[in-house]
KOLLO-767531 format. One record per residue (C-alpha): residue in three letters; x, y, z. Coordinates in steps of 0.1 Angstrom, whole numbers, plus 5000, padded with zeros to 4 digits. Example, Ala and Ser with C-alpha at 12.3 -4.5 7.8 and 13.67 -1.06 7.14 Angstrom:
<rs>
ALA512349555078;SER513749895071;
</rs>
This chain:
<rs>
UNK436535287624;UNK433535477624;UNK431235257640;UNK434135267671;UNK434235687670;UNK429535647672;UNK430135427698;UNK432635637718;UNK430535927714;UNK427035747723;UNK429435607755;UNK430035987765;UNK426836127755;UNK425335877782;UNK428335867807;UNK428236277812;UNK425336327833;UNK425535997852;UNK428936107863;UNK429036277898;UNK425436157910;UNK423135837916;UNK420735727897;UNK418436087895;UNK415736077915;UNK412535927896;UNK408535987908;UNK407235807932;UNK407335447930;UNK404135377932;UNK403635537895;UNK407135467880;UNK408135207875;UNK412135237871;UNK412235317904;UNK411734957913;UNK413934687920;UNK412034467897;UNK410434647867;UNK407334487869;UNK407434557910;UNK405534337936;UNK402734297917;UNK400634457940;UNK402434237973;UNK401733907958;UNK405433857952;UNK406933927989;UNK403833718001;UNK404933467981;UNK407933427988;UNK407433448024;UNK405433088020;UNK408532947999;UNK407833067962;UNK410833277945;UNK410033397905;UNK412833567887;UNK412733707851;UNK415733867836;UNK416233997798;UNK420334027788;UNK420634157752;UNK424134167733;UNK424634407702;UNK428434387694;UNK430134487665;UNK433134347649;UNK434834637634;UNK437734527618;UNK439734207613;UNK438233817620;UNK436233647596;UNK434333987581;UNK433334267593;UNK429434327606;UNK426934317636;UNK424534107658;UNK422434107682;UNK422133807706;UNK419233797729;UNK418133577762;UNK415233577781;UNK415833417814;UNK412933307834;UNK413033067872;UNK411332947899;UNK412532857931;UNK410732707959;UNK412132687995;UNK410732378013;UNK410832448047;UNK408832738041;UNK406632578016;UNK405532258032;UNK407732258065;UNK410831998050;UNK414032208062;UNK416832248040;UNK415332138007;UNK415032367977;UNK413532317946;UNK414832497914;UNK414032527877;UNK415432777852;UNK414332817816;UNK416133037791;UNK414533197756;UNK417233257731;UNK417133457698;UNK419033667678;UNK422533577660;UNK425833487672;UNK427733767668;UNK431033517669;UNK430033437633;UNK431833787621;UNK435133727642;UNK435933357639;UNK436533327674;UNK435933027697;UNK435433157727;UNK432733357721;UNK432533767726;UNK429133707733;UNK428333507770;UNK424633427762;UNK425133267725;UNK422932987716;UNK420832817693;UNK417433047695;UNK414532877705;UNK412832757743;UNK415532567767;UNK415332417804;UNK418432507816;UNK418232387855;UNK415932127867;UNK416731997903;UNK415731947939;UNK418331997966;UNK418431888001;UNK420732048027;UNK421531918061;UNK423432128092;UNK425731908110;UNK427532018142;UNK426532398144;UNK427632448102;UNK425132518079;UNK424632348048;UNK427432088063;UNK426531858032;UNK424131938004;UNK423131667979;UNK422131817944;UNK419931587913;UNK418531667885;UNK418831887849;UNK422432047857;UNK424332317842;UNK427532247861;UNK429332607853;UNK426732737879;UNK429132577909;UNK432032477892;UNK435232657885;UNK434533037878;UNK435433347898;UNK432833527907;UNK434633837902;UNK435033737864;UNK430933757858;UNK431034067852;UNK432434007817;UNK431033947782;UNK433133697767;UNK432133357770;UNK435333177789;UNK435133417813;UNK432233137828;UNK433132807822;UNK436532867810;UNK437532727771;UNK440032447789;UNK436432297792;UNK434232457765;UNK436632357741;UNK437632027750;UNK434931837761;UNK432131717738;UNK430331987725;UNK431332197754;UNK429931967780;UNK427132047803;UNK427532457806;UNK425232767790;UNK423032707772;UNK423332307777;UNK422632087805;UNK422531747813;UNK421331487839;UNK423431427870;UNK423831447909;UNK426031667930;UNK427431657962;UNK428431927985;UNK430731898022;UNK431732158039;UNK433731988070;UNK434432328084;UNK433232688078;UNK435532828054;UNK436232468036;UNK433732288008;UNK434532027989;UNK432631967957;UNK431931657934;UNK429431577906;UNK429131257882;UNK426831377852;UNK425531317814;UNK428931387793;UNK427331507759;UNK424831717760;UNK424931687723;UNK424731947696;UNK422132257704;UNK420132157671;UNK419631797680;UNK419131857715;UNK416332157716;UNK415432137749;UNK417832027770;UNK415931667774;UNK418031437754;UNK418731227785;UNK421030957772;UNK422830697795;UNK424330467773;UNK427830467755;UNK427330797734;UNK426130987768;UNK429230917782;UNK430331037819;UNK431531367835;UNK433331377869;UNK434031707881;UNK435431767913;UNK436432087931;UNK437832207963;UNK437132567980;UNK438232768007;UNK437133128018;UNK438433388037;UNK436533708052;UNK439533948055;UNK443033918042;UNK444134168068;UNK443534228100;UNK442134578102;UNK440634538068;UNK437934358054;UNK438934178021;UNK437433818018;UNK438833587994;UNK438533257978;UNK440832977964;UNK439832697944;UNK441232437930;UNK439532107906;UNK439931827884;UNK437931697856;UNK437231357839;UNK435631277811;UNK434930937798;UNK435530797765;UNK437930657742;UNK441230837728;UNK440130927695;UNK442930927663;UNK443831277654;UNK441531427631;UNK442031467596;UNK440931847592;UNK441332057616;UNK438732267632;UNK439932427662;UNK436932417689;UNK434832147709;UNK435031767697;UNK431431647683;UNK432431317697;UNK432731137729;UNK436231117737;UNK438331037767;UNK439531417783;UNK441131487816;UNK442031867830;UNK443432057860;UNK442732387874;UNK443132627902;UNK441633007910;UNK442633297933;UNK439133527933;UNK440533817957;UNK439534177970;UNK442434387972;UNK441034717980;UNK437734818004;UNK437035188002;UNK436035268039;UNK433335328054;UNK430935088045;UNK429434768065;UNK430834388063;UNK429434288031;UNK427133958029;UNK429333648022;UNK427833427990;UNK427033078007;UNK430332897994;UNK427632597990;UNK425132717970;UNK426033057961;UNK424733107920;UNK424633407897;UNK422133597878;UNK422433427846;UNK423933087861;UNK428233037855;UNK427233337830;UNK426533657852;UNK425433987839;UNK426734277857;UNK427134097888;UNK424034217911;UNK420834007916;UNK417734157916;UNK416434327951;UNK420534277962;UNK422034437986;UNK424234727970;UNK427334567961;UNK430634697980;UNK432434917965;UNK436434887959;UNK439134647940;UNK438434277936;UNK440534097908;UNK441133687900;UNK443733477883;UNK442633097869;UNK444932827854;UNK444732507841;UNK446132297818;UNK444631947801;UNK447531717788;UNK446131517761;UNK447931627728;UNK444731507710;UNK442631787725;UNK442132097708;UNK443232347738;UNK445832267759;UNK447232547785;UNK444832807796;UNK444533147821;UNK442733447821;UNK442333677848;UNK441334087856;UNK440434387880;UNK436834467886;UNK436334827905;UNK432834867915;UNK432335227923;UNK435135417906;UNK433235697898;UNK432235927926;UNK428135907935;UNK428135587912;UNK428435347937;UNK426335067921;UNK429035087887;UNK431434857876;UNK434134917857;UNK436834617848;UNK439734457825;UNK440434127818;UNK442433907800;UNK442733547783;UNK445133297767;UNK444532977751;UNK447032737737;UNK446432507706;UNK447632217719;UNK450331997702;UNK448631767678;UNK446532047668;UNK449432257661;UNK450831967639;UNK447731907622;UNK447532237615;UNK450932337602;UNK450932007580;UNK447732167562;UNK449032527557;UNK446932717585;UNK449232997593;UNK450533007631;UNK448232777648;UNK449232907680;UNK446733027706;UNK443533237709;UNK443933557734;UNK441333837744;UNK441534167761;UNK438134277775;UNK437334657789;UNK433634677799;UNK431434917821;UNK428434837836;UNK426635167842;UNK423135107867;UNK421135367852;UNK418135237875;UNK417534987898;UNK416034747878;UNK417934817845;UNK422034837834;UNK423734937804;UNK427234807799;UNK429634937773;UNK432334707764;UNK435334657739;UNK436734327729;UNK440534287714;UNK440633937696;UNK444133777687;UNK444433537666;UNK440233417662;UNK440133017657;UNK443732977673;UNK445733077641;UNK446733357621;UNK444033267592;UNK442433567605;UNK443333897612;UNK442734027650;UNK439434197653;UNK438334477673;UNK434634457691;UNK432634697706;UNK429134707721;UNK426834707750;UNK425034437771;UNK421434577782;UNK420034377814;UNK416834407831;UNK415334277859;UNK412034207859;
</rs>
């Protein structure tokens, strides 16, 4: 409990003079640099100029030091580090093709897993992965207005990480744990997590929106993106039997104001997923997490992503293009702003995701989370975010069996409660306390539930 009283009294030591003010007033921008919206700036105009002929670079570092404190597998810290780097080129712009863009992401990962201490399979760490050098996106996409709506249908190929489009909230980015992306009905049921962070996988997407607040959503891709180690860089490209095939397919609508005299947009979604393979016979150990093995997996979910509160006096907020709308870190997020963003808007957004995948064989087989994110809580800090969330996993059937014929205590579920602030101490940097309750790490009572605490660091170059 030590490490949690240094860690609340590092938390107030840094909270007390950030409270009632912005960011304090730096020199001028021309000769300090955290005044910029990018810490390495414009590199002298290049960067504006560039992109004005079509060429977007982005560089973001996101560093995770957590401490498990007591309970899970032992007590002890980590550090996980990424290292996100990406290109984007706009077409029309570029060489005069309208509606095509050109992407490619690349992620450097190093450090350890904090997991390792708690047990856990869902991850209190977002950015986890094998260190080394991965290409996470890889794809050209080509949009096409049809009848006065933009981006009527967009057809996406390539390298795809598929949590970048499919089934998250974006209200949930904000968040370290892992499931709070790509949720664990998914990350822990299909092969080796499927084609999410840090994994990605060959495939084509396609995009319709038959009317402005409507787009439907479907993409057949690579299955396994087999495991991190034998996979380094994301090209194992494999379209035969052990590849497999992953359908996912989604549904969205979006609102701009749940009432009338108040601004308070809103989304619901709502998807299916399909994974290929044959039903495998129940395992003889078990080992509650992803299957290392194709195997046939289907699953069902649906997402409410809602403002409930607007504090007044601010201007209609940007709507995210429902088509091709992406995060920082891809499906991951960081504290929820983009580099050079508009400042976010400040009030009460929260979200609420189900789903459920009914093969008994399957390690996880109900799951929901859902939380309140309030960005500007703290007068003058209108750029903070402060939020709570919460998840719940169930072990599903045959792995509770399995498990209670082998003496695991409780095999049961796997729940977390998550309490994080993202504090923007300068345009181009954010620190972000956060807590983490485990219950029940691995799905069972086999360890004891563990208490995390820590910070995310994020900065934009």
């Amino acid at each position: 409990m030590r490490i949690v009283r240094i860690f609340f009294t590092l938390l107030i030591v840094l909270a007390v003079p950030l409270l009632h003010a912005d960011a304090p007033p730096l020199l001028d921008p021309m000769i300090n640099i955290l005044q910029q919206e990018r810490l390495l700036g414009e590199w002298k105009g290049h960067r504006p100029k560039w992109k004005d002929q079509g060429l977007d670079l982005t560089a973001q570092s996101v560093n995770d030091m957590l401490w498990n404190t007591t309970g899970g597998a032992s007590a002890g810290s980590a550090c996980q580090g990424l290292l996100q780097v990406g290109a984007e080129i706009d077409t029309e712009k570029a060489i005069g093709l309208p509606g095509g863009t050109f992407n490619t992401t690349w992620l450097w990962l190093y450090g350890r897993n904090p997991s390792d201490y708690v047990g856990d399979v869902n991850g209190v760490s977002g950015i986890t992965g094998n260190p080394g050098l991965r290409c996470y996106q890889l794809w050209y996409e080509q949009n096409l207005a049809i009848a006065g709506i933009d981006d009527a249908v967009s057809l996406r190929g390539g390298l795809l990480g598929l949590d970048a489009e499919f089934c998250y909230p974006e209200t949930a980015l904000l968040f370290l744990n892992g499931t709070f992306g790509m949720p664990a009905l998914m990350s822990q049921n299909l092969v080796y997590s499927g084609p999410q962070y840090p994994m990605a996988t060959p495939g084509i997407r396609l995009a319709v929106r038959p009317v402005s607040w409507l787009t439907l959503r479907s993409s057949f891709s690579q299955a396994n993106p087999f495991s991190q180690s034998e996979n380094l860089h994301n090209f194992n490209w494999n379209f035969g039997p052990s590849g497999g095939l992953l359908s996912m397919n989604e549904a969205e609508a979006r609102w701009e104001s749940l009432l009338k005299e108040r601004k308070l947009p809103g989304s619901a979604k709502a998807g299916f997923f399909i994974q290929s393979g044959q039903s495998p016979v129940a395992p003889d150990e078990l080992s509650f997490g992803p299957p290392d093995s194709l195997q046939y997996c289907t699953g069902f979910y649906g997402i409410i992503d809602q403002m409930l509160y607007r504090a007044p006096g601010q201007d209609e907020a940007l709507s995210k293009n429902p088509v091709t709308g992406k995060s920082v870190v891809d499906g991951k997020g960081t504290d929820g702003k983009s580099p050079a963003s508009e400042a976010p808007v400040r009030g009460l957004n929260s979200w609420l995701r189900f789903g459920f995948c009914p093969q008994s064989y399957n390690p996880l087989s109900i799951y929901t989370d859902g939380g309140l994110v309030y960005t500007g809580l703290i007068p003058g800090r209108k750029e903070d975010k402060t939020g709570i969330a919460f998840c719940y996993g169930q072990v599903s059937s045959g792995y509770m069996n399995l498990g209670n014929a082998q003496g695991i205590p409780d095999p049961s579920f796997e729940a977390v409660i998550e309490f994080t602030h993202s504090i923007r101490l300068a345009p181009a940097i954010a620190l972000q306390p956060d807590i983490q309750y485990v219950m029940h790490p691995g799905g069972s009572r086999q360890y004891g539930n563990a208490l995390v605490a820590g910070f995310r660091a994020v900065v934009d170059f």
